[in-house]
C-alpha positions as CSV (number, residue, x, y, z in Angstrom):
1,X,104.0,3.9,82.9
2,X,101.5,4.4,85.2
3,X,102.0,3.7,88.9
4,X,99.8,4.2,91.7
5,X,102.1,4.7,95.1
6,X,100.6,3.4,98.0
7,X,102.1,5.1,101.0
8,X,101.8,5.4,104.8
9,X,102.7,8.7,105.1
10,X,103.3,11.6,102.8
11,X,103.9,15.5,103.0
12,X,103.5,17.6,105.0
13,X,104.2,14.7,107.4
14,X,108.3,14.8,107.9
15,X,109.7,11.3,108.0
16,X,112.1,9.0,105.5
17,X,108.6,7.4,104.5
18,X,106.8,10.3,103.2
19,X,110.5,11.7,101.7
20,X,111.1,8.7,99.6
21,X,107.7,8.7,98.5
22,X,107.8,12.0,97.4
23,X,111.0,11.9,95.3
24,X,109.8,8.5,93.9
25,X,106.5,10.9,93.0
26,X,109.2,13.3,91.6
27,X,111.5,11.0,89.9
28,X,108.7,9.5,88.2
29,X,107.3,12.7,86.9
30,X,110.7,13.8,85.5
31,X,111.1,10.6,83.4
32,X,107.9,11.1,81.9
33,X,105.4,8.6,83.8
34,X,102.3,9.2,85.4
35,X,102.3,8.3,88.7
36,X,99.3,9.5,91.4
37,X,99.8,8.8,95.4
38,X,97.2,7.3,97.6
39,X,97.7,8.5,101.3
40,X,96.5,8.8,105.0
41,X,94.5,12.0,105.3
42,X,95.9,14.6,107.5
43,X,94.1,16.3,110.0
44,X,93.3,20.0,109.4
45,X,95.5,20.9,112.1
46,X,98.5,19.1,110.3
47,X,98.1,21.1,107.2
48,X,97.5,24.3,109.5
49,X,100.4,23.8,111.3
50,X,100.7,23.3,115.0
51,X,101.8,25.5,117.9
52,X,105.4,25.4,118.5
53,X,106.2,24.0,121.8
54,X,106.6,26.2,125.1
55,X,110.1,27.1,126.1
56,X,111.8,25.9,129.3
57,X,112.0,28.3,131.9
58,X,115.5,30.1,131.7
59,X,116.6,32.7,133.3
60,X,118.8,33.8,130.1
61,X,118.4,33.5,126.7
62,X,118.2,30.4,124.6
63,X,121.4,30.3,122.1
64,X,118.7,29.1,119.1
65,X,116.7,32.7,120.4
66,X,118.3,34.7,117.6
67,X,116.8,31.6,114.9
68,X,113.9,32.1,112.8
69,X,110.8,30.1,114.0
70,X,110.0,26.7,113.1
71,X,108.5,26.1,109.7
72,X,105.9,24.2,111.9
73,X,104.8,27.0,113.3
74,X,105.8,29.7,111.0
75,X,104.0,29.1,108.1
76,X,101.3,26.8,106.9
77,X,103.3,23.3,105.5
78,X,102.8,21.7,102.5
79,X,99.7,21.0,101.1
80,X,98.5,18.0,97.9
81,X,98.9,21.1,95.7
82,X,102.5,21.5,96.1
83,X,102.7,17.6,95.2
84,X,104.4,16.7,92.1
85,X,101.2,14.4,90.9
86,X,97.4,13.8,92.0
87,X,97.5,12.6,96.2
88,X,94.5,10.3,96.8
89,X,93.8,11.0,100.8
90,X,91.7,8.2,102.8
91,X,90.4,8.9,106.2
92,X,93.0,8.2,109.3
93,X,93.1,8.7,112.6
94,X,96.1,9.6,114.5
95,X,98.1,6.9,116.4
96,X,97.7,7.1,120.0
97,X,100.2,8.3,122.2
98,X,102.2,9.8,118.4
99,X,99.6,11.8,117.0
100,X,102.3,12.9,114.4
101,X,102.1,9.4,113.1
102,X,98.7,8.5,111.4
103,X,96.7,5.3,110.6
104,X,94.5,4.9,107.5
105,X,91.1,3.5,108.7
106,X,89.4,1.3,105.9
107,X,88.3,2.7,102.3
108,X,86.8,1.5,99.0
109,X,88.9,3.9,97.5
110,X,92.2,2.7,97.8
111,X,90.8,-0.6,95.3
112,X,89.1,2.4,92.7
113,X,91.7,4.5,92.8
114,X,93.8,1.7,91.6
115,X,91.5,0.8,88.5
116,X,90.5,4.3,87.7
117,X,94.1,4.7,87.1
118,X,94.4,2.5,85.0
119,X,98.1,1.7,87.3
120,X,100.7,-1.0,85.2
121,X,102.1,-0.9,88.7
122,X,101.7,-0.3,92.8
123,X,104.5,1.0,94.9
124,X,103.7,0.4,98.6
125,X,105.5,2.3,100.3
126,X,106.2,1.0,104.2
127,X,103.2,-1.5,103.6
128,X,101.7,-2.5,107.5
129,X,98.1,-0.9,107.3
130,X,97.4,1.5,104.2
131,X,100.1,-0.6,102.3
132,X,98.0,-4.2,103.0
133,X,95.2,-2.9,101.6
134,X,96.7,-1.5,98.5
135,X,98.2,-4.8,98.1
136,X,95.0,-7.0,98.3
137,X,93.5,-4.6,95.9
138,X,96.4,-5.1,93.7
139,X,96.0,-8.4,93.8
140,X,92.2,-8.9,93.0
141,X,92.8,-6.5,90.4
142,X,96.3,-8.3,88.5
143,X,98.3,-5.6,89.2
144,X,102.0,-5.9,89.6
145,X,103.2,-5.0,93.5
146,X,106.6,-3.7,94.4
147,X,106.8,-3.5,98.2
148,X,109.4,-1.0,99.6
149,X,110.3,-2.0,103.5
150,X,111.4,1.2,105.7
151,X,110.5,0.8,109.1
152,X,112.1,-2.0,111.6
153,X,108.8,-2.6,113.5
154,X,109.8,-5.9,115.3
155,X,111.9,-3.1,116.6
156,X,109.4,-0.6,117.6
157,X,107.3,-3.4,119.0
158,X,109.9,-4.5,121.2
159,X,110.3,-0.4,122.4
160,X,107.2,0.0,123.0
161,X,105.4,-3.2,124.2
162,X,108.8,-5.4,125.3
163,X,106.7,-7.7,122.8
164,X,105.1,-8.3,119.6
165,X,108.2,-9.0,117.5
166,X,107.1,-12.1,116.3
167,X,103.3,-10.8,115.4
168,X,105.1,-7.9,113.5
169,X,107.2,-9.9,111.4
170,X,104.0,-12.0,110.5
171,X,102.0,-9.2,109.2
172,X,105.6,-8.2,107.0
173,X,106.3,-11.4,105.7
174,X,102.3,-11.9,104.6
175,X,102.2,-8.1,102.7
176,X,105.6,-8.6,101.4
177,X,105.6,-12.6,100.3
178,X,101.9,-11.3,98.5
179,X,104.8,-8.4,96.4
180,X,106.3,-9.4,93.2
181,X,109.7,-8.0,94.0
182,X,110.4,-6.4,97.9
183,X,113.2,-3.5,97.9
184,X,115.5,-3.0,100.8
185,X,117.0,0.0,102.1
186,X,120.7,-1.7,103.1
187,X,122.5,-5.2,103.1
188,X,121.1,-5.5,107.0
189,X,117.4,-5.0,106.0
190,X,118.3,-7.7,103.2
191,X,119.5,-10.1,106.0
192,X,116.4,-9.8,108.5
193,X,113.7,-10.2,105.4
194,X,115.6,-13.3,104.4
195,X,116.1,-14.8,107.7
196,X,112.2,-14.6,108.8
197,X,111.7,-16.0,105.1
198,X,110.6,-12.8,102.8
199,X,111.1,-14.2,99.3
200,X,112.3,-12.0,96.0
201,X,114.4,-9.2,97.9
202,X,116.4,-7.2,96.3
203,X,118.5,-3.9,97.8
204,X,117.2,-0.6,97.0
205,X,119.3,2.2,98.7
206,X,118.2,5.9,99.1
207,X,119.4,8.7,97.5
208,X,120.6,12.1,98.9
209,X,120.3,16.0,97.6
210,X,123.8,16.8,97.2
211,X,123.1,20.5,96.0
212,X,120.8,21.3,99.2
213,X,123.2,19.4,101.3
214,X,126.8,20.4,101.2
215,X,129.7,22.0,102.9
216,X,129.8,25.7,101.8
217,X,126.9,26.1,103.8
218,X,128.3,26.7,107.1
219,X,127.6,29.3,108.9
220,X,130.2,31.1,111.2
221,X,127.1,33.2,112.9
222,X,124.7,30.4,113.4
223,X,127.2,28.6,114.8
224,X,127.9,31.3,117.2
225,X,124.6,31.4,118.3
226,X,124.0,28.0,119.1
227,X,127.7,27.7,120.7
228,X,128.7,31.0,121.6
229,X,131.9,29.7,123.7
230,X,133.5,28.3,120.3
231,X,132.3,24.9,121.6
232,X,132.0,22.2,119.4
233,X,128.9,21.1,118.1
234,X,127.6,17.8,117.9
235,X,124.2,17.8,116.7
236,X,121.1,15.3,116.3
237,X,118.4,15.4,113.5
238,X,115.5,13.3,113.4
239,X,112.1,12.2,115.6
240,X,112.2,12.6,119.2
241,X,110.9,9.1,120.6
242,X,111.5,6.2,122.0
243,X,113.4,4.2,119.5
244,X,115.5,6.7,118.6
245,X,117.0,6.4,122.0
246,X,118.4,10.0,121.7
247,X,119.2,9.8,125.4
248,X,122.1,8.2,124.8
249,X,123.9,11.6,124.2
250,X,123.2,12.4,128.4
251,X,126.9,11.8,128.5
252,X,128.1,14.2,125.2
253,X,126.3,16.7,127.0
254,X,128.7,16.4,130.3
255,X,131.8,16.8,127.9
256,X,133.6,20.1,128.5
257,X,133.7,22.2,125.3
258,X,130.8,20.4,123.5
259,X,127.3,22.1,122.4
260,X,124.8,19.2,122.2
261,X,122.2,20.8,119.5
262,X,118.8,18.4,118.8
263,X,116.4,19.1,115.5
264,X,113.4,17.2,115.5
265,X,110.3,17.1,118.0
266,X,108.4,13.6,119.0
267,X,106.5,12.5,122.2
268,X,110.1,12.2,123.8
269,X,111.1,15.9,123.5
270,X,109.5,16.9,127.3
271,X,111.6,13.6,128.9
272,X,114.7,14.8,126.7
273,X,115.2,18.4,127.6
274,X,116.0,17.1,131.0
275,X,117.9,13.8,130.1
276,X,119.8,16.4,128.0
277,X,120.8,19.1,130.0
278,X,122.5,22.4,128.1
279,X,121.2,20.7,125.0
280,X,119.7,23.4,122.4
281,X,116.6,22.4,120.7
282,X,115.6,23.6,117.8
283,X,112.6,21.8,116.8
284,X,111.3,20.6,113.5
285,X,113.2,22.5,110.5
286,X,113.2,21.7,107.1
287,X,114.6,22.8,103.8
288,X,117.2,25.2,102.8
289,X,117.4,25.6,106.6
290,X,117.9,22.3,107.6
291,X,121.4,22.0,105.5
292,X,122.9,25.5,106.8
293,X,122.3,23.2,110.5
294,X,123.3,20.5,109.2
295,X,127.0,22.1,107.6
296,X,127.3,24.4,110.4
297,X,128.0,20.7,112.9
298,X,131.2,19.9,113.6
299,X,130.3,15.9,114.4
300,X,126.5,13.7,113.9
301,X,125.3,11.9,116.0
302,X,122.4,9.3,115.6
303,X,121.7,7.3,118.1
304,X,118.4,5.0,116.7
305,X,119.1,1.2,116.5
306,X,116.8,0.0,114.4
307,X,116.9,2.3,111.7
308,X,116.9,0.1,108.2
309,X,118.6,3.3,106.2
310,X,119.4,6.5,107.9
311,X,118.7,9.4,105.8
312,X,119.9,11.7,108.0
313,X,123.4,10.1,108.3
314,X,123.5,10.8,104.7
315,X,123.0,14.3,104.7
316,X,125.2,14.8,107.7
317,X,127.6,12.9,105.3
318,X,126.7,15.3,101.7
319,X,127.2,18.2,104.2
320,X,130.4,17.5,105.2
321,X,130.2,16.1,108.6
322,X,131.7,13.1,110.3
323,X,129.0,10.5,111.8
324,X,129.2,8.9,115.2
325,X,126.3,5.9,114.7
326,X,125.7,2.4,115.9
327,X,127.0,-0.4,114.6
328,X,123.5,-1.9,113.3
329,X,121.0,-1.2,110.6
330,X,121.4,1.2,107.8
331,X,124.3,2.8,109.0
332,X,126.9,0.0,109.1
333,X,126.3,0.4,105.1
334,X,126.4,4.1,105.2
335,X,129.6,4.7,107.7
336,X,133.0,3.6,106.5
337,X,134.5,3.5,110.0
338,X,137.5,5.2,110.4
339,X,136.7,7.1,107.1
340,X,133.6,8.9,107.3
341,X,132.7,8.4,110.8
342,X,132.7,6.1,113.7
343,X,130.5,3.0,114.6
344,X,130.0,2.1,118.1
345,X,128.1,-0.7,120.0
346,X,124.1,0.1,119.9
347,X,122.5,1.1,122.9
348,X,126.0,2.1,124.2
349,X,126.1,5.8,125.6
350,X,129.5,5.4,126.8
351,X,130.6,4.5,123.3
352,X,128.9,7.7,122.2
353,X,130.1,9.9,124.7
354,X,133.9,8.3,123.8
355,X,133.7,8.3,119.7
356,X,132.7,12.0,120.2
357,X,135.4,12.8,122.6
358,X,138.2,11.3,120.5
359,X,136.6,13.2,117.3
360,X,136.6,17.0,119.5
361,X,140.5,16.0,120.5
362,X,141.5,15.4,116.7
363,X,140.2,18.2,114.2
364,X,142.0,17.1,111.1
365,X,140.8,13.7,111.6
366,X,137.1,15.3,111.9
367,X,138.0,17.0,108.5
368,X,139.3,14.4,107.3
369,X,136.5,12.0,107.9
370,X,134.1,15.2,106.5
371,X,135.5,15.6,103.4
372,X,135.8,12.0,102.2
373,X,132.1,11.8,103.5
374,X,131.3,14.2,101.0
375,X,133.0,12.3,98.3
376,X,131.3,8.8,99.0
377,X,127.8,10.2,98.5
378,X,127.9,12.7,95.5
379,X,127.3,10.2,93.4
380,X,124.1,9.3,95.1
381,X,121.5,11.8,93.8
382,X,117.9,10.7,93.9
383,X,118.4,10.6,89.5
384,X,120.5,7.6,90.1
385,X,118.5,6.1,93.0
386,X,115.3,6.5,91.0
387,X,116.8,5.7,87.8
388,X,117.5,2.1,89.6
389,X,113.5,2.2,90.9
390,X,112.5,1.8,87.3
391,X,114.7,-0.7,86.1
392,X,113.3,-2.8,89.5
393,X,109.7,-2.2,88.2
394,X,110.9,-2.8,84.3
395,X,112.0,-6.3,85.9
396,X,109.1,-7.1,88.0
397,X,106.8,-6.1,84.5
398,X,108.9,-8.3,82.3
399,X,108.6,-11.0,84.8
400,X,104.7,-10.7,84.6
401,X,104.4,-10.5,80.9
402,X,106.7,-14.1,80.7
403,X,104.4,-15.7,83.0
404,X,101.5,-14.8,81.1
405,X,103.1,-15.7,78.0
């Protein structure tokens, strides 16, 4: 089969977009198809790799000191070649005010990219800019469209303007009503496509590396670097910004005996560090180094409302940890509560500050919760999840070739 996957973001940018793109990239490779990517361009600067951010005045040293450097800054980060198949770039420009996020400005190429491949099939991936015009092309040309939705923007809208919510949801219901079959991310991502009147969806979850992410990866001495007092650690991975509303953990930090450690970077990271005090921040990490962080936390936290998956609770959750998340979006499917984790009320740092405080007060209920984390994702590898990708797009062809016939 040949697929063409139309994406707003892809490596080296780090976000659940680009990641499920790549591994659909990957997965597709691996079974023997030949899929290419069609992408925002990068700047120069973003393949180069950017300064790492200046520390915060301390009169002692930081207990992440002893921690190799950011990949961001260590080393260039990965380029098209290092993709699985051919990347298609088309010019962007970065979005203002979140230059890490970039916007694909208007191309022919996207429409010959599409019939020079000779695609059986487009994957949009996150359609709102990139994604509409890969589905118009799609459509002038007969190709079959599957439309994966990852981003909540009536929700960012709503962060960031206090409006727009209804404009947003337009713009999604006319790219995705336009899709022959739209895959969701979790049961609550089902419900808010059907209620603003998205037809054909059907849930998609997202799979997890359980051999990167697992238990035996903690690390005793990491952990006495970033909590040297044996405290425990409660840690946050993901974008710095607005809607993730990372803030929330302000009261975790107060908590005697708790190390509040942050991975990620965003426009909010400057606000943060003094919303957050006696946080450690790490910055952006990745890889192998990523899970030994990940295993070496004691509890998760995510704080983000208006996520429609959470990858990041399920790798807290293949590594072993207990998850304190709210009760909306992705997570309700991914926390069992009282299981693998706690959900609390969004937007509700008191909740936070509570679920964490009764988790540090009860370690065989945090090991507990860890270990039967563990068990209820091993089964989802990014094989399976991709593996249930193809028989979406065998459906959606099948479909085509009875209306033809």
């Amino acid at each position: 089969m040949r697929v063409v996957i139309v994406t707003e973001s892809f490596p080296p940018d780090v976000n659940g977009v680009a990641h499920c793109a790549l591994q659909t990239a990957r997965h597709l490779v691996a079974r023997g198809h030949d899929p290419l990517v069609i992408a925002p361009a990068s700047s120069s600067a973003a393949f180069a790799g950017a300064e790492p951010p200046s520390p915060s005045p301390s009169p002692s040293p930081s207990p992440a000191a002893s921690l190799s450097p950011s990949p961001r800054a260590a080393s260039p980060r990965t380029a098209d070649s290092d993709a699985p198949c051919p990347v298609v770039r088309v010019p962007s420009l970065p979005l203002p005010g979140y230059p890490q996020v970039r916007v694909a400005l208007p191309s022919r190429r996207v429409a010959a990219t599409l019939a020079a491949h000779r695609a059986d099939l487009v994957h949009l991936a996150g359609p709102f800019v990139l994604g509409v015009r890969g589905m118009a092309a799609a459509a002038r040309l007969g190709i079959p469209a599957v439309a994966v939705y990852q981003t909540d923007l009536a929700g960012y809208a709503r962060t960031y303007m206090g409006a727009g919510e209804a404009a947003a949801w337009r713009r999604l219901r006319a790219v995705h009503s336009a899709a022959d079959r739209t895959l969701a991310p979790s049961s609550a991502a089902v419900k808010d496509l059907e209620e603003h009147r998205v037809p054909r969806v059907r849930l998609w979850p997202r799979g997890v590396d359980t051999v990167r992410f697992r238990p035996e990866l903690r690390d005793d001495a990491l952990r006495r670097r970033l909590a040297p007092n044996g405290e425990l650690i409660v840690g946050y991975v993901g974008r710095l910004a607005a809607e993730k509303h990372v803030e929330l953990l302000s009261g975790v930090c107060g908590l005697p005996g708790v190390r509040v450690v942050i991975v990620g970077d965003g426009p909010s990271e400057p606000s943060l560090r003094t919303t957050l005090p006696g946080a450690v921040f790490l910055g952006r990490r990745t890889g192998d180094e990523l899970a030994r962080i990940f295993a070496s936390f004691d509890v998760f936290a995510h704080t983000g409302p208006y996520e429609t998956f959470c990858q990041t609770v399920q790798e807290a959750m293949a590594s072993g940890v207990p998850v304190v998340a709210p009760a909306a979006g992705g997570p309700i499917d991914l926390v069992d509560h009282g299981r693998t984790g706690l959900l609390v009320p969004p937007h509700d740092a008191r909740a936070v500050t509570g679920a964490v405080r009764d988790l540090q007060a009860a370690p065989e209920l945090r090991a507990s919760y860890g270990r039967t984390a563990r068990a209820t994702v091993e089964g989802r590898t990014w094989a399976a999840i991709g593996d249930q990708l193809l028989d979406h797009y065998a459906e959606v062809l099948g479909e085509r070739t009875a209306v033809v016939a």
